[in-house]
C-alpha positions, 0 to 999 in steps of 0.5 A, a space after each residue: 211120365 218119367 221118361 223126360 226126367 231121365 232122358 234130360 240128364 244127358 245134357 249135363 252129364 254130356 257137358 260134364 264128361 267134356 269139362 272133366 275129359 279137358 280138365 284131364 287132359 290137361 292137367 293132370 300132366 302138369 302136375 305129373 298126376 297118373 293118367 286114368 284110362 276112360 275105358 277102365 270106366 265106360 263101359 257101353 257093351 249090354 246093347 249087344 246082348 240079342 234077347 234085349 228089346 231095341 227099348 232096353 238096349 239104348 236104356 243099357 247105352 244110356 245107363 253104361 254111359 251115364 254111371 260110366 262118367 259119372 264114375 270116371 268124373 269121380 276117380 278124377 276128382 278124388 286124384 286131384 282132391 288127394 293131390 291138393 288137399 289128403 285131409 279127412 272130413 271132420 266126423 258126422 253122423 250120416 256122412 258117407 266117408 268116400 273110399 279113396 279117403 282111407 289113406 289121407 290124413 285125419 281132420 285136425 291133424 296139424 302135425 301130419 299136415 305140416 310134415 306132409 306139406 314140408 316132403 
């Protein structure tokens, strides 16, 4: 019954791996960010294992690909948001501080903000 639910998320998650893939390419060269290797995050290599069904081996495709860009579209929004904006969200109960935020500077830190923009 889930089935259509799980499958239909291809479609933007297609469409998003070519805008984010464009936006890279193109971009990040402008504004000397690092390249980041898609490799280094898509992964569709489970298919292979014998002992899988044909069922489970194109779920194992879908799963590699989707968590795969997923992640990529990540790490390239964290380097384009450390590039334009290094400052930390204010503090909130539930609110999951992502990882790559460890290094930028502290929310309400106008001194750090300025000396950071004036290097």
């Amino acid at each position: 019954m889930t089935v259509p639910f799980i499958y239909l998320a291809i479609f933007p998650v297609f469409f998003l791996d070519i805008i984010f893939e464009t936006y890279h390419r193109i971009c990040f060269p402008v504004y000397k960010l690092s390249y980041i290797k898609r490799s280094q995050f898509i992964k569709i290599d489970r298919h292979k294992l014998s002992y899988l069904s044909f069922r489970d081996k194109l779920q194992c495709v879908y799963c590699g690909y989707i968590n795969g860009v997923l992640a990529y579209a990540v790490k390239i929004a964290a380097e384009t948001e450390k590039y334009w904006c290094a400052i930390k969200h204010a503090k909130y109960k539930d609110f999951v501080e992502p990882v790559h935020h460890k290094d930028f500077l502290e929310y309400g830190d106008e001194e750090a903000f300025r000396k950071l923009k004036k290097d």
